[in-house]
N, C-alpha and C positions, 0 to 999 in steps of 0.2 A: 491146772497149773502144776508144772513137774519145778522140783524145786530140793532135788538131789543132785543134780550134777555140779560140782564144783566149778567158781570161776574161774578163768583161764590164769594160769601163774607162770610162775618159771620152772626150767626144764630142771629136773629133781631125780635125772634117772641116775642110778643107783645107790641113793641115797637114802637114808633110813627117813621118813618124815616124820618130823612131829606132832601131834595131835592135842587138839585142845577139844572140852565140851561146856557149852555154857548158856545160861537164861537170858534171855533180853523182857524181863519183867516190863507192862505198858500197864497204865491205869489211863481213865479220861477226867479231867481235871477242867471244871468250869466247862465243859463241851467239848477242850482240847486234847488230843491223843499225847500222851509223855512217855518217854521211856526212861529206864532206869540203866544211870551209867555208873560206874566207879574209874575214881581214879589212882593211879599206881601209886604203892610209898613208895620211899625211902630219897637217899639225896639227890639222883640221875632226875628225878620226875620232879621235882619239890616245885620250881619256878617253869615249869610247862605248862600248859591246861591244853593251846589248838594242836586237836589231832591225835589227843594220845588217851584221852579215855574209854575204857572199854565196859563190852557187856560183862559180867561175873564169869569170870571162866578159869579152864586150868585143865590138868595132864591127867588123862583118865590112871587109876592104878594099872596094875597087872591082868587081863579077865574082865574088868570095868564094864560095863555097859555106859554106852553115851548118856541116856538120858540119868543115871544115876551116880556118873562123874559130875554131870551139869549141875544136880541138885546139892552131890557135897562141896563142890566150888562154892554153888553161891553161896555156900552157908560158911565157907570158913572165909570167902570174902567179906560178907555181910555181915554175919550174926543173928540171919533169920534162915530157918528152912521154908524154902518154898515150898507150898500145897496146892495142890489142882495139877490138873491136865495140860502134858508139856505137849506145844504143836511144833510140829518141825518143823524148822527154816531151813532143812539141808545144811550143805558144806562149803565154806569157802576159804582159799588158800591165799593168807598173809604173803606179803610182799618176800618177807621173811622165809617163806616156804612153809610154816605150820598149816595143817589142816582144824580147821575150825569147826567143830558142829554147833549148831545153835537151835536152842527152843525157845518158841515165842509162851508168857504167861502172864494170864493176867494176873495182877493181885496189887496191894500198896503196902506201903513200907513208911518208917521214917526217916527220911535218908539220914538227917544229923544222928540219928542214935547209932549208926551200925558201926560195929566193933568185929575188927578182922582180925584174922589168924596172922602171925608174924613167920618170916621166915630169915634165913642166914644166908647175905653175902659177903663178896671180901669188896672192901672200901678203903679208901678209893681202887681201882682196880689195879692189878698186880702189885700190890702191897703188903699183900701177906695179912690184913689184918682185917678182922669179921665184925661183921657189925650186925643186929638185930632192928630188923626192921618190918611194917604191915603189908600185908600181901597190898590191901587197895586201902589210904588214908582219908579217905571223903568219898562218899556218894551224892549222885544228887538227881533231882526230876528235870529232864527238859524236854522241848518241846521237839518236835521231829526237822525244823528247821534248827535250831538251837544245837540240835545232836548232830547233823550232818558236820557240824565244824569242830563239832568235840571232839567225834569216836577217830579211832584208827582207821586210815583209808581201807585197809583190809578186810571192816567189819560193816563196814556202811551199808555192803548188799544185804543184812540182814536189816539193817531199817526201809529199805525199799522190801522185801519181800514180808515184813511185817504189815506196809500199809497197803500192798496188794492183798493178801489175806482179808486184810479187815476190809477193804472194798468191796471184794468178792463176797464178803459174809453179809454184807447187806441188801 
């Protein structure tokens, strides 16, 4: 299973793109495979839920290595550092243009406890005025059909190459 090549997007030539890295943490719950989503703050996301939640993710620094972007996203998403062994799902390029990398881990959480890092926009937009809001304000476990309707269409191929992985591992 090759599972580097990016999905096909839009045409980006000479374009700076931007990069994201991030966990898609899975536990098996009562027998069923779950993945771990967050959902965006602040006021744009407040009354969304289909379609717009995401795996833990965010913009590697300066020199970043992917898999140790992935792990401080999740943790200023969440509030927990992830431990163990990140598997790669490769790369796939949001509708948007960002390049995504993602690792599959297992491990569990609680989703009502996590506590995110905030960051600063302007609100409403071109209005000059900032507002303080959490990178992601709920998490939550769902199930891999549950998620298909959650995540962002951009991210979905990492819930299909996660449950290819785990087919193949058995």
């Amino acid at each position: 299973m090759e599972l580097a090549r990016p999905e096909p997007g839009p045409s980006l030539a000479g374009a700076t793109m931007k990069r994201s890295a991030g966990i898609l943490m899975y536990r098996f719950s009562g027998g069923k495979l779950q993945v771990l989503l967050v959902h965006p703050g602040g006021p744009f996301w407040r009354n969304k839920d289909r379609g717009c939640w995401s795996i833990p993710k965010g913009e590697p620094d300066e020199g970043e290595a992917a898999e140790a972007a992935a792990r401080r996203e999740f943790k200023e998403e969440t509030g927990f550092f992830p431990q163990g062994k990140l598997v790669p799902l490769g790369e796939a390029i949001q509708p948007g243009g960002k390049r995504v990398t993602a690792f599959a881990l297992e491990g569990d959480l609680d989703a009502a406890a996590i506590t995110s890092e905030t960051c600063e926009i302007e609100w409403p937009p071109k209005s000059g005025r900032k507002i303080t809001i959490p990178e992601a304000d709920r998490a939550e476990w769902f199930t891999l059909a549950a998620a298909r309707d959650k995540i962002l269409q951009g991210q979905a191929v990492f819930l299909d190459r996660l449950e290819e992985m785990l087919r193949e591992a058995t």
